[in-house]
N, C-alpha and C positions, 0 to 999 in steps of 0.2 A: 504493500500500500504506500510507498517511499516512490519518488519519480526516480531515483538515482544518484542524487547527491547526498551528501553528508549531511543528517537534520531535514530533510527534503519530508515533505507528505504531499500528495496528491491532493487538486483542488476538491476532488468527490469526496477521499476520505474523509477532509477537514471539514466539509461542509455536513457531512454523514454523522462525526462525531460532537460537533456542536446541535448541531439539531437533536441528537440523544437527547445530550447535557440539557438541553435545554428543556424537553419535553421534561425530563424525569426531575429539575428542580420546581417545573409545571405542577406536577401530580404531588409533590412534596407539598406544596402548597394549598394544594386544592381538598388533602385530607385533613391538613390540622383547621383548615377556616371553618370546616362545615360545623363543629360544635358550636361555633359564635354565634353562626347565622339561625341555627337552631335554639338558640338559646329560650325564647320565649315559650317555644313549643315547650324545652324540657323542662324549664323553669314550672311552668301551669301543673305537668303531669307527673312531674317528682316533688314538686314546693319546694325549687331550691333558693336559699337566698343570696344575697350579694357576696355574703360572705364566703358561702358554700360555693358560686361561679370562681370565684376570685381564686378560691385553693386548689380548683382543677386548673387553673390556665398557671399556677405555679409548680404543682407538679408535675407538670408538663416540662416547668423550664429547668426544675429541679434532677428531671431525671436524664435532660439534655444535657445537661452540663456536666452531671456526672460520668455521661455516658461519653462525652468527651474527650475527656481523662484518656480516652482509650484509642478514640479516634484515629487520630495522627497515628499512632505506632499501626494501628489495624490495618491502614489503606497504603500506609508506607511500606509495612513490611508484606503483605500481601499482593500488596498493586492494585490498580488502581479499576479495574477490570472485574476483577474475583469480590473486592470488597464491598463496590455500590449494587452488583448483582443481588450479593448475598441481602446489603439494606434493606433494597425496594422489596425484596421477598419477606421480612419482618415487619417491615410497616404499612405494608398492604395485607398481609394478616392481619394486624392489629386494629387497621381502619374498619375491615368487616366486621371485627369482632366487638363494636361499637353495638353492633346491631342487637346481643345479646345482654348488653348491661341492663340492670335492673336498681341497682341504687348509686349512689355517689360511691364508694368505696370501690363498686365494678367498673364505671366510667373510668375513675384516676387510673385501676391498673390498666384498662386499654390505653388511656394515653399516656401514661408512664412507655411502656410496650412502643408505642405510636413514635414516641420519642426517642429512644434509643435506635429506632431504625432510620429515622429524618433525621439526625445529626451526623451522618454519616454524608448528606444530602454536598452541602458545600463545600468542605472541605476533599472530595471526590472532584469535584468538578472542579476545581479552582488547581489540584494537580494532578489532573487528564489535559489541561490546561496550559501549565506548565510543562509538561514532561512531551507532550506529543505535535505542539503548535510551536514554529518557531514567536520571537518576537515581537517580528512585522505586523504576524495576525493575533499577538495573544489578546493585547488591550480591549480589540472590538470583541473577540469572543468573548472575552469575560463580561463585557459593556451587555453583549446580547445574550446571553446564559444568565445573566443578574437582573435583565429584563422577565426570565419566565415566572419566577413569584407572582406578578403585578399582573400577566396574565391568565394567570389561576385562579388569584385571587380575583379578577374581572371578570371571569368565565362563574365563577362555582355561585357569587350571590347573585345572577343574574338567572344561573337555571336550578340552584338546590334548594330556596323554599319554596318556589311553585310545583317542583318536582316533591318534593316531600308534603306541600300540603294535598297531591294527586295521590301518592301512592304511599305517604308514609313515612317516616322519620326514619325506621328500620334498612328499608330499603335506602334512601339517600346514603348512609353508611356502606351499606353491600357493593351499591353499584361504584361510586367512589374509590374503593377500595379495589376493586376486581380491576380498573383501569389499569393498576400499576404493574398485575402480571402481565397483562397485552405491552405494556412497555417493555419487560423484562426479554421477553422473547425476541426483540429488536435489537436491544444491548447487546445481547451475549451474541447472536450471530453478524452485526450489524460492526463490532470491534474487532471483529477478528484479524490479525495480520497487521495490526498497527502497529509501528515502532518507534520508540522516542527518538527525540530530535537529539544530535549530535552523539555524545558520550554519557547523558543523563538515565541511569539504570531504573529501570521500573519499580525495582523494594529497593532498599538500602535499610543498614543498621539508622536506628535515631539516636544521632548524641546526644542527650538530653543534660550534661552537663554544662555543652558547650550552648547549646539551646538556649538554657535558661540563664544562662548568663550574656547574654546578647543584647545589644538594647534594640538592635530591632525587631525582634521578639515582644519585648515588653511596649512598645511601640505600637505593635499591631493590638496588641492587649488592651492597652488603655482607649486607642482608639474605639475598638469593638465595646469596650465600656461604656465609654459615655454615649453611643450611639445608638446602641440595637435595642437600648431601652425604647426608643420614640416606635421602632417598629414595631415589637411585641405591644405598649399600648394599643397603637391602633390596629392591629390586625384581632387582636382580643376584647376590644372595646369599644370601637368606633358599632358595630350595630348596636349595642345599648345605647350609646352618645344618641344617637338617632331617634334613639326608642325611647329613649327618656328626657330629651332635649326638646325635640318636635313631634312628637306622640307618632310617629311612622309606626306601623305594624309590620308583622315579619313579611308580608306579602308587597310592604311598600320599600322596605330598605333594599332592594339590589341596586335599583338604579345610583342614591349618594354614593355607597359601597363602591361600584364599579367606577364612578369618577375619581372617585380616590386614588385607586390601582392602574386607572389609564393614565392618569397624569403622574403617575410613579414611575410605570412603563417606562414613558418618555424620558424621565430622568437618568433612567438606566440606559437607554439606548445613545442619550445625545450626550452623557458623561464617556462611552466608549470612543464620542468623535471629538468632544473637546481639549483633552490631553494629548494627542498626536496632530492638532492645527497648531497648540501653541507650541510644540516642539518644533513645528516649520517653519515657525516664525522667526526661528532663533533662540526662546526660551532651552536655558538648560533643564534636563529632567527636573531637579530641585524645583525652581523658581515656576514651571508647567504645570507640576502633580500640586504644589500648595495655592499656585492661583487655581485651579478649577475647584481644590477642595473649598477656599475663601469664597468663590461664587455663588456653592450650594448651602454656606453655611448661612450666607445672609438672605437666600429664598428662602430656608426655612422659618424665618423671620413672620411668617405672615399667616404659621400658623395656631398662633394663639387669637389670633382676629375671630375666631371661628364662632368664640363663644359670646362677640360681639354682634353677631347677627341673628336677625328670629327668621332668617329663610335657611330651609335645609340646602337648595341647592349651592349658593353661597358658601356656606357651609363648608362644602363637599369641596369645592375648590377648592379655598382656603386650606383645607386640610391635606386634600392631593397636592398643593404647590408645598406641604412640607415633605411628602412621602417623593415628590418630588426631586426635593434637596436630598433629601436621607438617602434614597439610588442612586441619585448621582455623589453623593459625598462615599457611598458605602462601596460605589466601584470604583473610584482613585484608593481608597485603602484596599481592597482585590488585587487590583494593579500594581500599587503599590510592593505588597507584597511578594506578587509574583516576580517585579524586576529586584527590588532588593535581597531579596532571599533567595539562598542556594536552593536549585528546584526537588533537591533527594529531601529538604525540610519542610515545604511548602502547605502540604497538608497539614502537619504537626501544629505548624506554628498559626494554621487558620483554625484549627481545633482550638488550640488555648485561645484564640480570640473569640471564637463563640461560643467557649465556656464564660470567657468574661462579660459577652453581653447574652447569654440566659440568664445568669444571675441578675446582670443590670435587669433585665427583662423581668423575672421573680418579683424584685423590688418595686417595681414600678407597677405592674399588674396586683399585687398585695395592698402595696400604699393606695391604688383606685378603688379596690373596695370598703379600705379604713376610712377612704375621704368622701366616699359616698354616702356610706354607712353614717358618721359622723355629722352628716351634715355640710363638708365643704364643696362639695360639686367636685366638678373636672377643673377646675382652677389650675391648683400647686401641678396637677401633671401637665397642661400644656405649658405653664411656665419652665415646668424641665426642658420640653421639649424643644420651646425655643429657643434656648441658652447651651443644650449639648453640641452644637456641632463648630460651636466658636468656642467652647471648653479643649473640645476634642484637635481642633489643631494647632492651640496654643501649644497643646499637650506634645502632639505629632514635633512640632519646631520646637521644642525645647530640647526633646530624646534626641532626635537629628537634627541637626541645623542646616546640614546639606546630605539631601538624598544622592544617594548611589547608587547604579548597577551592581548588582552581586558580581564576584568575580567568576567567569566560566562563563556568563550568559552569551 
């Protein structure tokens, strides 16, 4: 699947293996959203309260991030082929098995289960990424592979509450869930014969002392910290925001929902084309990667206005030009990544970053039901929201003050 030179892939493969990546971080997404969008249905017929939503969408993040821990070593030393195979097979059992819970205590373990198999999701694709895309095409790939969440997440509330108020709550689980072995069977014969670019070996040992003493490691950390909180909010709580802000019913939230995730889309697709203009321009990588990241950090700016408006569609904008920002700021750190860091580490070191924004993610999904609960509204969380991504590259230029290519790329 190589044209013949050293590092060479063929434009079919390339296109063959992004289009995977892309579907399967799709269906990653499209399983964990359905419990949000369901929400009211199961709330009614189990009486769950704020409290009670809030400690599933926590552990959720709780068991992501434990399951993390593991990630990196799993997909590194297995490769990267054998180990997202194996995910999609875990977390598409666990999505049907949605269909069988009967109380809260059975829900957590499917999405405990759910979790462990979707944190496998990014960190897979970020090095299949690295290891098999030369340079020229990794940025867009990742720009377009970090675009499929938003499509998922635009697809699933537009057809999974009318589909579940047709045929049932049970089934929106099943059918859901079965999607991801039709994808599996695509992966496994669809990868075959692909070979990394250059001299970059498919597993490799993880140093994990040299790892963790790295600051570009802790770099990618802090970023994924202060960040990934703003997207587990809203992908966990923008249909209540809706439901409780402007009385929408679950038959009416797809459309706000999918304005959110199409204008995220975009953010993910136009961040893959904005750091390779301003490197034409002359911009050194450094001075490229933190202007487009300052760009996204002050559209996210606009979305605390949200709560300043009594129209839902408004709203909806407002909110999508933060999820917006957050795509496009979340794929210059992708990017980032992937030129900085040796590509045998690549996964490792996106694992420990999306162990550090589950947890942010934990925190901020717990704190929304303490502040609802309480009495403060969505206030203190969109105030986070719009202050993480100028936190986060103060943060980024303080660890580095001038980015780098890794050595070897």
């Amino acid at each position: 699947m190589t044209d013949g030179r050293k590092g060479g892939i063929t434009r079919g493969a390339a296109v063959a293996l992004v289009a995977l990546l892309f579907l399967g971080n799709a269906l990653n997404y499209v399983d964990r959203q359905v419990l949000a969008l369901l929400k009211p249905t199961l709330e009614a017929e189990f009486g769950w309260t704020d409290a009670d939503y809030a400690h599933l969408g926590s552990s959720f993040q709780i068991a992501a991030a434990g399951t993390l821990l593991f990630v990196g070593w799993f997909v590194d030393r297995l490769g990267v082929r054998i180990a997202y195979a194996v995910a999609v097979t875990v977390w598409s059992a666990a999505g049907m098995a949605h269909a069988l819970a009967q109380t809260v205590q059975q829900f957590v373990t499917a999405r405990i289960v759910l979790a462990a198999g979707e944190s496998v999701s990014t960190p897979a694709g970020l090095k299949a990424a690295a290891t098999y895309l030369p340079v020229r095409q990794r940025n867009f790939a990742i720009g377009l592979i970090n675009t499929a969440p938003n499509i998922g997440a635009i697809l699933t509330p537009l057809l999974i509450p009318p589909f579940a108020l047709a045929f049932g709550w049970k089934a929106a689980f099943v059918v859901t869930g079965a999607l991801g072995f039709l994808w599996l069977a695509g992966w496994w014969f669809g990868t075959r014969g692909l070979q990394p670019v250059g001299n970059v070996p498919e597993r490799a040992r993880v140093p994990w002392g040299e790892l963790l003493s790295d600051r570009r490691t802790w770099t990618v950390i802090g970023a994924k910290f202060c960040t990934d909180a703003v997207w587990w909010f809203v992908l966990f709580w923008m249909p209540d925001f809706f439901n409780r802000q402007f009385g929408l019913s679950q038959g009416q939230l797809g459309w706000p929902i999918a304005i959110i995730f199409t204008l995220a889309a975009l953010g993910a697709l136009t961040s893959g084309g904005l750091y390779p203009i301003l490197l034409a321009r002359g911009m050194s990588v450094n001075a490229a990667r933190k202007t487009s990241m300052l760009f996204y950090a002050l559209v996210v700016l606009a979305m605390p206005l949200s709560l300043q408006t009594g129209n839902p569609w408004l709203a909806a904008v407002l909110i999508g030009l933060g999820l917006f920002a957050h795509q496009g700021f979340s794929t210059n750190v992708f990017g980032m990544t992937a030129d900085i860091v040796p590509a045998t580490r690549v996964a490792s070191v996106i694992a420990l970053g999306a162990i550090a924004g589950n947890l942010s993610g934990t925190g901020i999904i717990e704190f929304a039901g303490w502040s609802l609960t309480n009495g403060l509204g969505y206030v203190p969380m969109f105030a986070i929201c719009g202050s993480a991504y100028l936190v986060a590259l103060a943060f980024i230029h303080l660890m580095l003050p001038k980015l780098q290519l890794s050595a070897g790329e």
